[in-house]
C-alpha atoms as one frame of an Amber mdcrd trajectory, in Angstrom:
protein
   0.000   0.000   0.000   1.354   3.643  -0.655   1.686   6.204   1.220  -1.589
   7.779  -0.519  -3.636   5.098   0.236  -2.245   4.730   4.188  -3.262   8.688
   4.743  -6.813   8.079   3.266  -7.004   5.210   5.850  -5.879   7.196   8.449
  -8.604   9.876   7.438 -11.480   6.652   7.278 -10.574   6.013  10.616 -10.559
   9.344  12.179 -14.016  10.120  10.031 -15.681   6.331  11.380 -14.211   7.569
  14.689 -16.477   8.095  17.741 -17.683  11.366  18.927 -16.965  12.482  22.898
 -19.456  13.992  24.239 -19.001  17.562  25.057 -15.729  17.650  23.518 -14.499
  18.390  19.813 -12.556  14.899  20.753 -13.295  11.966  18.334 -12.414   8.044
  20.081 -10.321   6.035  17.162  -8.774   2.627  17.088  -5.173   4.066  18.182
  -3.617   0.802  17.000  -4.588   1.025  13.261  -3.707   4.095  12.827   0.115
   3.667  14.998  -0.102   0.730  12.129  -0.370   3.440   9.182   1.956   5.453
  10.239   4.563   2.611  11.209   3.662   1.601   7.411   3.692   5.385   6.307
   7.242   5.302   7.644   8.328   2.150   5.976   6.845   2.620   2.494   7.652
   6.725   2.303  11.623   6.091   2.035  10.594   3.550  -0.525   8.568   6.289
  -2.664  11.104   8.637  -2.182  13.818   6.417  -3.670  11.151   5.779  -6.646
  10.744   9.353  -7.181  15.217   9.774  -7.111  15.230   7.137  -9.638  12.479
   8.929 -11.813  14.882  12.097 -11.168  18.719  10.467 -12.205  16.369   8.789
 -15.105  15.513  12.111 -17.130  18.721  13.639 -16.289  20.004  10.899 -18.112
  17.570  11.653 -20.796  18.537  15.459 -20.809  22.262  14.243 -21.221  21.513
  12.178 -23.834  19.389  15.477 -25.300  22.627  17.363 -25.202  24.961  14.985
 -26.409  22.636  14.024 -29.817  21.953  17.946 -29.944  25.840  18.399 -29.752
  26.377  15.834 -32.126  23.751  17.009 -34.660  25.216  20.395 -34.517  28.632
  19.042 -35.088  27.465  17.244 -38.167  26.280  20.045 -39.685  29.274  22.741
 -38.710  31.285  19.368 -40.809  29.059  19.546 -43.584  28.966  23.070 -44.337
  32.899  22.870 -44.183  32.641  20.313 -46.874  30.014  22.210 -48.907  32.107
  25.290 -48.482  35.377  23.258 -49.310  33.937  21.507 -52.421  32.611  24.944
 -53.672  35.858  26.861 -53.455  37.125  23.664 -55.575  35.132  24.096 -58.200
  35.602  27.803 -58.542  39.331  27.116 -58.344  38.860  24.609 -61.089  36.547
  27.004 -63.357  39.157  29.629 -62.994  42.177  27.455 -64.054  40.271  26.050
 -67.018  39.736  29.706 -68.014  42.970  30.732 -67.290  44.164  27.680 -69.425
  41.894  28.515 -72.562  42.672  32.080 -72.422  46.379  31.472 -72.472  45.811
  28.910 -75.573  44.136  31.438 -77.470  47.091  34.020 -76.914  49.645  31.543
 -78.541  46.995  30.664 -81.428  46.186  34.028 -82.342  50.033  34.974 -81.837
  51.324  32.240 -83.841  48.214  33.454 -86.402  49.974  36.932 -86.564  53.720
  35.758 -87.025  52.393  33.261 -89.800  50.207  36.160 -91.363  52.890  39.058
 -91.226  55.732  36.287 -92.500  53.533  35.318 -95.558  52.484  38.534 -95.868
  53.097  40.631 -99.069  52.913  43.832 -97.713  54.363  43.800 -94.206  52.948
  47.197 -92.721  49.289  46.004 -93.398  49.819  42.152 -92.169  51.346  43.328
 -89.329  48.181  45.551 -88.628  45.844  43.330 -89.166  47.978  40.943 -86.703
  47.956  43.728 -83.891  44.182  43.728 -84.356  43.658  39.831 -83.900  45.891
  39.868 -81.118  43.909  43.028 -79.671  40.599  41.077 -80.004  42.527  37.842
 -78.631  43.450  39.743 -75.717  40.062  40.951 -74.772  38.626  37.922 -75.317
  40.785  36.280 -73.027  39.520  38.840 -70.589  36.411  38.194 -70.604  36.867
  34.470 -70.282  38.773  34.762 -67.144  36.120  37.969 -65.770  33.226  35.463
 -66.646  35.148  32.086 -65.063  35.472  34.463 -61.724  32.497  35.085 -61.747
  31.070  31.905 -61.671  33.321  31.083 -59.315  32.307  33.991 -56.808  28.755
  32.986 -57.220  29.730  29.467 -56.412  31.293  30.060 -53.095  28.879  32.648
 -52.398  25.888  29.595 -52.774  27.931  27.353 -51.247  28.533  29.309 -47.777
  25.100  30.403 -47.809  23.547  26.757 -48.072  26.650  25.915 -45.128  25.392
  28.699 -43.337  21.580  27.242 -43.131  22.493  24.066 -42.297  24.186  25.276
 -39.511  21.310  27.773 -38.457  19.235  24.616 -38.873  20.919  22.208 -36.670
  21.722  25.036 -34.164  17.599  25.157 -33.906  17.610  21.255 -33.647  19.764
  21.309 -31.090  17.770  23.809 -28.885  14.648  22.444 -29.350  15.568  19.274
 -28.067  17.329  20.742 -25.196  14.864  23.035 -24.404  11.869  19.820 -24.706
  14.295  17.384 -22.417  14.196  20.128 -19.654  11.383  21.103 -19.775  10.160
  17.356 -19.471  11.936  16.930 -16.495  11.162  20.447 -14.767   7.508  18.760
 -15.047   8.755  15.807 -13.201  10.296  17.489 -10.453   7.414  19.971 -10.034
   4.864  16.832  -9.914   7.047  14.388  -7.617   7.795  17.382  -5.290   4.268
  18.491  -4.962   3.206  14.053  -3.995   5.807  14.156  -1.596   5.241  17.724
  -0.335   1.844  16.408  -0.313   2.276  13.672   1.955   4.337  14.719   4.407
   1.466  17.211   5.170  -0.885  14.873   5.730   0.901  12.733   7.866   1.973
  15.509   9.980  -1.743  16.561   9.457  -3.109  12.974  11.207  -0.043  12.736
  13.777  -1.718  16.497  15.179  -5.326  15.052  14.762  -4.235  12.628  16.793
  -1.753  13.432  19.540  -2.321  17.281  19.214   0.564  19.953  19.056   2.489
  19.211  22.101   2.793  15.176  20.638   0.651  13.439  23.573  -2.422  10.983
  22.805  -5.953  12.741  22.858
């Protein structure tokens, strides 16, 4: 029997309990109720163990909250490192293809010129018209590697901003779960305190009903 049901038993008795006359004094089987509290005493350690095992339980949950929170977040911070790393990879890689093409059309369009102004019959205008292939090579070129840098800013500029919502996600993971495994517990506490709180006050209620405020029998 709980401690609950041993207080309601000590309330039957006192209620089923015989009325002095001319006295707010009520005659009670003393021995049944000396046997609730002797059980009271026995079973309340027993409850309160119960409720210190309920207690070390959800703190374990809470830890476990925090580490899967902590682990979560690190995930994320690991994946946005690779996003960030990948993208800076690819730009890298755009830009040195660019570079690469740009350079090759240099030395095509300058061996173009040496050909033209050696095969040339009139020297002045082949070597013009060389100048002006290499002047349009050269600005081509240009824009090749302004267009590959580009791309590659607006790679790592995706790239860091997907990392950086990850991480804003997981970061908002984390705290909700935190913030649900305390709360949980909080309840716990509140609602195992207020039992126990509970019923200590009515035993000490029945031990006054009983023996009064100075601790002898009525």
């Amino acid at each position: 029997m709980n401690v609950q049901a041993l207080l309601d038993k000590i309330e039957d008795i006192i209620a089923t309990g015989s009325k002095i006359p001319l006295s707010n004094r009520v005659a009670v089987d003393a021995e049944a109720i000396k046997q609730c509290i002797e059980d009271i005493r026995y079973d309340l350690p027993i409850e309160i163990d119960k409720a210190k095992e309920i207690v070390a339980h959800h703190n374990n949950l809470i830890t476990k909250a925090n580490n899967e929170a902590t682990s979560i977040v690190s995930t994320a911070h690991d994946d946005a490192e690779n996003m960030v790393g990948k993208a800076k990879d690819k730009a890298a890689g755009i830009v040195a293809t660019a570079e690469s093409n740009a350079k090759n059309t240099l030395e095509t369009a300058s061996q173009q010129a040496r050909k033209m102004v050696e095969n040339a019959e009139v020297t002045k205008l082949a070597q013009k018209y060389a100048d002006e292939i290499r002047a349009k090579a050269e600005a081509e070129a240009k824009n090749i590697i302004a267009n590959a840098h580009s791309q590659a800013d607006a790679i790592i500029l995706d790239g860091n901003n997907r990392a950086k919502e990850v991480c804003e996600k997981a970061d908002k993971w984390s705290t909700e779960i935190r913030n649900g495994a305390t709360a949980f517990v909080d309840d716990i506490m509140k609602n195992t305190d207020a039992v126990l709180s509970a019923n200590i006050a009515e035993v000490r209620k029945a031990h006054q009903s009983l023996f009064g405020n100075n601790g002898s029998k009525k």
